[in-house]
C-alpha positions in Angstrom: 0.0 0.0 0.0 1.2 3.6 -0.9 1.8 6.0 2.2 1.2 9.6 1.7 1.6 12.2 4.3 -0.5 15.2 3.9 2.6 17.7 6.0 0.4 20.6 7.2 -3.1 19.2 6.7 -5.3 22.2 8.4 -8.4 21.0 8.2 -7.9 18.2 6.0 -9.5 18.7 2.8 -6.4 17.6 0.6 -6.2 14.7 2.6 -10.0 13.5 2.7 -10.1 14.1 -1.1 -7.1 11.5 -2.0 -8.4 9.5 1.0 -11.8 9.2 -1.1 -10.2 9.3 -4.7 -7.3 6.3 -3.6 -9.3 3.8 -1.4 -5.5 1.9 -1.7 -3.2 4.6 -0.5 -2.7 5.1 3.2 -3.4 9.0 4.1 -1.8 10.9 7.0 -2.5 14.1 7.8 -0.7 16.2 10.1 -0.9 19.8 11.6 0.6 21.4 14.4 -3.0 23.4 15.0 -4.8 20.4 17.4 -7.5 22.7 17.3 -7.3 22.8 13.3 -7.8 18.8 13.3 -10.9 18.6 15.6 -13.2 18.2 12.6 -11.0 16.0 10.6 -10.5 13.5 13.2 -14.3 13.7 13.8 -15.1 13.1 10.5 -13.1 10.1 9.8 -14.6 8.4 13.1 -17.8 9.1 12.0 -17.1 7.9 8.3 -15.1 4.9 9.3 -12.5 5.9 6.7 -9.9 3.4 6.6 -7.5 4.6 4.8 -7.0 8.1 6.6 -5.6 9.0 10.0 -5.0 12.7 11.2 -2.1 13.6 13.9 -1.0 16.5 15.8 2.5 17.3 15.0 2.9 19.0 19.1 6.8 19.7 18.4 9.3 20.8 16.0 10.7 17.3 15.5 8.8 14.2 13.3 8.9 11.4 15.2 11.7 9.2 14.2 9.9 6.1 14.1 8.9 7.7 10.7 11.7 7.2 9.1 11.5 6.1 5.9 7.6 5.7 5.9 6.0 7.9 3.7 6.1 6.9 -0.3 4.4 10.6 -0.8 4.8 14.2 1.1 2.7 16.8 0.3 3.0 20.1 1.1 -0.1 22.6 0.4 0.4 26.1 0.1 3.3 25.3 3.3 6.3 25.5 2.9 6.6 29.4 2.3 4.6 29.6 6.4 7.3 27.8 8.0 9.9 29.5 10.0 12.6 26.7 9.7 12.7 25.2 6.3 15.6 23.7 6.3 15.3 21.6 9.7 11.5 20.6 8.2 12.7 20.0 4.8 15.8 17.9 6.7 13.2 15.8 9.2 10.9 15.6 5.5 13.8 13.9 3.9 14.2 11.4 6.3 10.7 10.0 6.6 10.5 10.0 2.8 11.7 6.5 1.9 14.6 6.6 -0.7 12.5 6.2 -3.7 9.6 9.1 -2.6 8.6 12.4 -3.7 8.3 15.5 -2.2 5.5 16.9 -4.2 5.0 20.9 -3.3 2.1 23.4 -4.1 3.1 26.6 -4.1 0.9 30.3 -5.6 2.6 30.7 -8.6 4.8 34.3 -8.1 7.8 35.1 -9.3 10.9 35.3 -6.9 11.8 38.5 -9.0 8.9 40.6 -7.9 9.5 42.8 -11.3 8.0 40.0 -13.0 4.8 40.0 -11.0 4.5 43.3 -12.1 0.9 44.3 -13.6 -0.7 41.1 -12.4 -3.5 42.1 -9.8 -3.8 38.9 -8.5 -0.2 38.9 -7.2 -1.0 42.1 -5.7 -3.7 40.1 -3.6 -1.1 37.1 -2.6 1.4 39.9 -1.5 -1.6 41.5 0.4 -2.5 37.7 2.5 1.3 37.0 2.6 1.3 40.0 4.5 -1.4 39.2 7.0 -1.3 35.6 6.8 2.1 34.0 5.7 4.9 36.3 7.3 3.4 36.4 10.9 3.6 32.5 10.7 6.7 32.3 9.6 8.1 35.2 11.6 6.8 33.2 14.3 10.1 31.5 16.3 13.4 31.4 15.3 15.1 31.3 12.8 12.4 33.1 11.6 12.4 32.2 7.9 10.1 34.8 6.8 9.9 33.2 2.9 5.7 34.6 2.4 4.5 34.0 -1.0 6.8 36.7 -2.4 9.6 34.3 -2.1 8.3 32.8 -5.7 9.3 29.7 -7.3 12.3 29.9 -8.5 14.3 30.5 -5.2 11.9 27.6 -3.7 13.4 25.2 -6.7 16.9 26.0 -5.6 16.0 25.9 -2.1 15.3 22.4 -2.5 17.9 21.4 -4.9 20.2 22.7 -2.1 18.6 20.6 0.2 19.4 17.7 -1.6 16.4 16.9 -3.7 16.1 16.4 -7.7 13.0 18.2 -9.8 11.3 15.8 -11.4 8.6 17.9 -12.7 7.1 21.5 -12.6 3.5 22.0 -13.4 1.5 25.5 -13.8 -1.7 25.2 -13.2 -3.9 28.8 -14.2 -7.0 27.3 -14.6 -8.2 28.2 -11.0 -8.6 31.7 -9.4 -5.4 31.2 -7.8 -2.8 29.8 -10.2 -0.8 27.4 -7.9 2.6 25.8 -9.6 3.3 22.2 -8.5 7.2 21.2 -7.6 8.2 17.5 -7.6 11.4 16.3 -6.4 13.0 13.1 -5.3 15.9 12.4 -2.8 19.1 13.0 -4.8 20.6 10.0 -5.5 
C-alpha cells in the first residue's frame, strides 16, 4: 500500500479528497493546530475511513519512528509559512523512503517581484502573505520569513540545495489562484 503524508493538513480537505479518490493509498494528515484537526479527526470516526488518520505534530521534531515511511509528502500552500525550512525539509527527507517524492504546491509568483508586475492577483497574494504568511513564519526562530513573495524559482533552488532532484514543474492557471506544482526526489 502507498503511504502519503498530507505535512500541514489544516483542516484536511487535501487529505480526505485523495483519501476518497485512492481507497488503496494510506493517508496521514498532520498539523501542528490540534484545534485545526478537531473536525478532521471527527469526521473520519464518523465515516469509518480506513485509509485516513490525522495527527497532531505537538513539536518541531517528526517522530523518528517515521523514518523512511512515507512513499508521498505533500506540502499545500506550506512551505513558504514555516519558520525553519531547512530543519522541516531535513526531518521531510528522512521520513521520505529513498525512492519518494516531495511533491510541493506553491501560488505561482515570481521570486523576482519585477515579473509579478501588472498582475493584480499577485497584488492580492502579497496583500494575504502579509497578514497571513509572514506572521507564521516570523513566528520563532530562525524566523524564515519566505511569504509567498519568495516565488518559485528560489523555492526550486531551495530544495535542490537541500538535496532533492526536480522531477517535474506543473502551472496550473486554470483556477482563481494559479498554484505551480514542484516535484522532487531524494538525490541520488
Amino acid at each position: 500500500m502507498i503511504k502519503l503524508l498530507d505535512f500541514g493538513c489544516g483542516g484536511g480537505c487535501l487529505s480526505f479528497a485523495i483519501s476518497d479518490r485512492f481507497p488503496d493509498v494510506s493517508v496521514t494528515g498532520v498539523d501542528i493546530d490540534d484545534a485545526v484537526l478537531v473536525e478532521p479527526k471527527r469526521k473520519v470516526r464518523k465515516t469509518s475511513a480506513k485509509n485516513l488518520t490525522f495527527l497532531t505534530q505537538t513539536s518541531e521534531h517528526l517522530n523518528e519512528s517515521l523514518i523512511e515511511t512515507f512513499d508521498i509528502i505533500i506540502m499545500n500552500d506550506v512551505m513558504h509559512d514555516l519558520p525553519d525550512p531547512v530543519s522541516i525539509l531535513k526531518q521531510l527527507k528522512n521520513i521520505l523512503k529513498p525512492e519518494g517524492y516531495l511533491v510541493t504546491f506553491d501560488p505561482d509568483l515570481h521570486s523576482n517581484h519585477r515579473d509579478n508586475a501588472g498582475d493584480i492577483k499577485v497584488a492580492s497574494r502579497y496583500l494575504t502573505s502579509l497578514f497571513v504568511c509572514l506572521p507564521r513564519s516570523l513566528s520563532r526562530e530562525p524566523a524564515a520569513g519566505l511569504g509567498m513573495g519568495w516565488g518559485y524559482e528560489k523555492k526550486i533552488q531551495f530544495l535542490e540545495d537541500q538535496g532533492f532532484s526536480v522531477v517535474n514543474i506543473d502551472k496550473d492557471d486554470k483556477n482563481d489562484i494559479p498554484r505551480e506544482m514542484v516535484v522532487v526526489k531524494i538525490r541520488s
